[in-house]
C-alpha positions in Angstrom: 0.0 0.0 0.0 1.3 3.4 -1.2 1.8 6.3 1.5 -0.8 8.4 -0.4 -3.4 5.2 -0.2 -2.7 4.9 3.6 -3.0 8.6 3.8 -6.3 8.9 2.2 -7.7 5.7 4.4 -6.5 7.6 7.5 -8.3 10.8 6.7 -11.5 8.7 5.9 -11.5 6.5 9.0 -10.9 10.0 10.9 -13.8 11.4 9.2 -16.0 9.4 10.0 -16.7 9.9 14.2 -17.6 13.4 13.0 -20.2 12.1 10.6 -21.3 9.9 12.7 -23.1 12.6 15.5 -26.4 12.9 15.8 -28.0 15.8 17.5 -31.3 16.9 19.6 -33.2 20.0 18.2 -35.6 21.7 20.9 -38.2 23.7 19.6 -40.9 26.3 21.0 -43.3 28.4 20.5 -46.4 30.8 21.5 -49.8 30.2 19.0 -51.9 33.1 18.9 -54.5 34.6 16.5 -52.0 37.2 14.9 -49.7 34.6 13.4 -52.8 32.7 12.2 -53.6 35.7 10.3 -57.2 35.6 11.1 -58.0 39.8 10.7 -61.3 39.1 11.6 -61.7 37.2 15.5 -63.7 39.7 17.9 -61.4 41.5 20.0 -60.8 41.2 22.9 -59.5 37.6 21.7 -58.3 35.6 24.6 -57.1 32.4 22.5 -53.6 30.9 22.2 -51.3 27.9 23.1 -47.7 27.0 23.3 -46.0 24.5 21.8 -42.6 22.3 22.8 -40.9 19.9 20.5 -37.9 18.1 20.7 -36.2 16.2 17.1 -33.6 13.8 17.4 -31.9 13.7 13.5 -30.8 10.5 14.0 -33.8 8.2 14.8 -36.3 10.9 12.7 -38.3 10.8 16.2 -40.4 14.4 16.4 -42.1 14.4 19.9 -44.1 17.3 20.9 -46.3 19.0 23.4 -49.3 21.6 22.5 -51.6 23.4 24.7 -53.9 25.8 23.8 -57.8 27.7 25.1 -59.3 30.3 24.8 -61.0 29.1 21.2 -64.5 30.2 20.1 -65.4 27.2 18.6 -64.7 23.6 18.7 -61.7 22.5 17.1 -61.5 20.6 14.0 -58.0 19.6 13.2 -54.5 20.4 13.8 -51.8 20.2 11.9 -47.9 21.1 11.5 -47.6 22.8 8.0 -45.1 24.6 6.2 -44.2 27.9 5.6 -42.1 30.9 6.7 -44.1 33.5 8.9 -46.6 35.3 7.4 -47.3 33.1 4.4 -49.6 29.8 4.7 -48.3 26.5 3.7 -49.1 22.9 3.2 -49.4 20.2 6.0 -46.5 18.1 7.1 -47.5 16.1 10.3 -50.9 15.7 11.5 -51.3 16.1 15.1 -54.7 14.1 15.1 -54.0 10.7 14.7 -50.4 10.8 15.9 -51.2 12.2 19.5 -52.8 12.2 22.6 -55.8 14.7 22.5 -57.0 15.7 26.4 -59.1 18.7 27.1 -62.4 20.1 25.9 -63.3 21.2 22.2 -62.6 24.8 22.7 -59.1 23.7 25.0 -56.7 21.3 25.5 -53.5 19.6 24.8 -52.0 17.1 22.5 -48.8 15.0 23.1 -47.5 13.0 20.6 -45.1 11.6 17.8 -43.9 10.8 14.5 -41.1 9.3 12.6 -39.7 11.8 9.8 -38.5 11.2 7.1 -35.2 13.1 5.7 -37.5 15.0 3.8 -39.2 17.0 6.4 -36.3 16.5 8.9 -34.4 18.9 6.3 -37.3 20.9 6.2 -37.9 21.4 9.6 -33.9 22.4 10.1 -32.9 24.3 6.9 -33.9 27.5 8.2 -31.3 27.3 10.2 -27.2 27.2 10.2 -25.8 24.3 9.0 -23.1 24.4 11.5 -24.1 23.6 14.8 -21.3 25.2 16.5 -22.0 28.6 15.3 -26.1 28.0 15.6 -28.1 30.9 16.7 -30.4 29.4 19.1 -33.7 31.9 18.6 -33.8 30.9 14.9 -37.1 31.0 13.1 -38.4 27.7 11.7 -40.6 27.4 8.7 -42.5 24.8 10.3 -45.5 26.4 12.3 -48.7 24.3 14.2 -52.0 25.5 13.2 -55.2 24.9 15.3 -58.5 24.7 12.9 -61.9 25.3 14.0 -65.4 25.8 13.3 -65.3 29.5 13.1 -61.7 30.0 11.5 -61.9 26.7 8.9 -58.3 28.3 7.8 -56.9 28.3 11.2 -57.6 30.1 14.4 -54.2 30.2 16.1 -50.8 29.4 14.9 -47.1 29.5 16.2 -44.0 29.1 14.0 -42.0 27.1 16.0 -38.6 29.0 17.1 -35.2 26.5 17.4 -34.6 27.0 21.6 -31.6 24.5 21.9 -29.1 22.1 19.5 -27.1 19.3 21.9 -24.4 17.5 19.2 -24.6 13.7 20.7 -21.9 11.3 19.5 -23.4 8.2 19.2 -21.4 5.0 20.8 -20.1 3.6 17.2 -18.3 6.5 16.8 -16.1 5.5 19.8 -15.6 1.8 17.9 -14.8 4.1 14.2 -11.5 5.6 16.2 -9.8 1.7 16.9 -9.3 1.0 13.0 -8.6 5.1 12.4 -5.7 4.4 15.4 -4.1 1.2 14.6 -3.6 2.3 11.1 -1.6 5.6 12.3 0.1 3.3 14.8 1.2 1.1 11.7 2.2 4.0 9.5 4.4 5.9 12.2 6.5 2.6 12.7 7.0 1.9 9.0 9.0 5.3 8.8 
């Protein structure tokens, strides 16, 4: 094996711990009438919500937490969709059927989640820095939650969700990548 071949498998073997990291993305965020864009609900308007979401990018798990009142009608369906603020945008996760629905029809709380895809894991996280290390935490997502009901078919209250935290986890292979990556440079500093 040629020093440039053992050089080039060295720099791939240490590549590949840093590859290997996963990381946790918390989001939050406040659902009121404003965002939902909804010029028309009598004031004073006493609805809104919080959601809290937490994505791990290496098992595609999305788990979440959503509470909201204050509604003047019974809820229909909710719904993450897509879009930056401001603008409306198509459904990517369903709440409904992937959650835990407690509460009346005009409050209440979901907890719940889903398996994405890399799809809408991209989605949810290209808004933001691609480098971790120099993330803004406070970033603006262009995934928002949407509560629908009777009165406001289009959406009553919505609330982008806002990136509150990023924790880079090395996951346990990585540890097992170094061994070849190490006994390789071990080998190569005794041949010269």
């Amino acid at each position: 094996m040629t020093n440039f071949t053992r050089a080039l498998v060295l720099s791939i073997a240490l590549s590949l711990p840093v590859a290997a990291n996963a990381a946790m993305w918390e989001f939050a965020g406040f659902m009121d009438d404003d965002q939902a864009m909804t010029s028309t609900v009598p004031d004073p308007y006493f609805g809104g919500g919080f959601v809290s979401a937490l994505l791990d990018t290496d098992t595609g798990v999305l788990e979440w937490f959503i509470s909201f009142g204050g509604l003047t009608s019974d809820e229909t369906v909710s719904h993450f969709h897509l879009a930056p603020p401001g603008a409306g945008g198509g459904v990517v996760q369903t709440l409904v059927s992937e959650s835990v629905r407690a509460g009346s029809p005009t409050a209440g709380s979901y907890v719940g989640s889903a398996i994405l895809d890399a799809g809408k894991i991209a989605s949810l996280t290209t808004n933001s820095l691609t480098d971790m290390e120099e993330h803004i935490v406070g970033d603006v997502t262009d995934w928002y939650v949407n509560i629908h009901t009777e009165n406001w078919t289009g959406g009553e209250i919505r609330g982008q969700l806002i990136v509150s935290g990023i924790t880079v986890v090395p996951l346990p292979a990585a540890v097992w990548l170094f061994l070849p990556a190490i006994a390789m440079l071990a080998r190569v500093g005794r041949r010269q």
